[in-house]
C-alpha positions, 0 to 999 in steps of 0.5 A, a space after each residue: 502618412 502626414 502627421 500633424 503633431 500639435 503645437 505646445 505653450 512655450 512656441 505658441 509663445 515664442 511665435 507670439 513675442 516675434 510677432 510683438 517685436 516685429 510690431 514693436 520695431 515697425 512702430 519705432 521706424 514709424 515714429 521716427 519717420 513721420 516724426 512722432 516723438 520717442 515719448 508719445 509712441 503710445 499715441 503715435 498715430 503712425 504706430 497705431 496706423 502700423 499695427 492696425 495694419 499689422 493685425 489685419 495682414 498679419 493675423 488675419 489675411 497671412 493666417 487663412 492664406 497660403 502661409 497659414 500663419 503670422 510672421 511669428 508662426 511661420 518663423 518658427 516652423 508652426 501653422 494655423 489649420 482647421 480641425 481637419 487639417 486643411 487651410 482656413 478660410 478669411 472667415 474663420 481667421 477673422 472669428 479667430 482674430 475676434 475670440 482671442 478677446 475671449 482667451 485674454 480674459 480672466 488672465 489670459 486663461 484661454 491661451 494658458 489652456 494650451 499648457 494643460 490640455 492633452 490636445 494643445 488648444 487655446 480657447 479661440 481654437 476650440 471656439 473657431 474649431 481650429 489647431 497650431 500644429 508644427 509643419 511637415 511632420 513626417 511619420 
């Protein structure tokens, strides 16, 4: 029987900051490739184009296809499914993509939440009636 045992805080967190640095190191490359300057990276028009880029592929098309997660996420052994296990469609991802808005709130609440709740859902889970579970649990 396939178990999916759900995924904590700390590696939600974790497959976040990989995620962050693959978006990090990609804008740098960026920057200096069409010579934007070091300083103005912020602004820089490249690194903006890479993670708009990033967000649409990565968080969005990578987590209703086959992968069934962000680069961070499959790295680390985790996926983005719905409540019934099964993959998520474009749709729901791009609503999950827009209710992460909603879980940075208030201090990043909704994905605190999963730190404290039985079930480990951030707020975007519950509104998108999805879970991050680890793969391949065998029991």
């Amino acid at each position: 029987m396939l178990k999916q045992k759900p995924a904590g805080f700390w590696i939600r967190f974790f497959a976040t900051f990989i995620d962050g640095f693959i978006v990090a190191v990609m804008s740098v490359i960026l920057a200096n490739i069409f010579q934007d300057s070091p300083r103005d990276l912020e602004e820089s028009t490249s690194a903006f184009v890479f993670q708009l880029m990033y967000s649409v592929v990565g968080i969005i098309y990578l987590t209703a296809s086959r992968f069934k997660g962000t680069p961070g996420k499959i790295i680390l052994g985790l996926q983005v499914v719905k409540e019934d296990g099964e993959r998520i469609g474009i749709g729901r991802s791009i609503g999950r993509f827009f209710a992460y808005i909603l879980s940075a709130t208030i201090f990043y609440i909704g994905y605190i939440m999963v730190a404290f709740r039985e079930d480990k859902k951030s707020l975007h889970d519950m509104i998108c009636y999805t879970r991050v579970v680890y793969r391949d649990i065998r029991e």
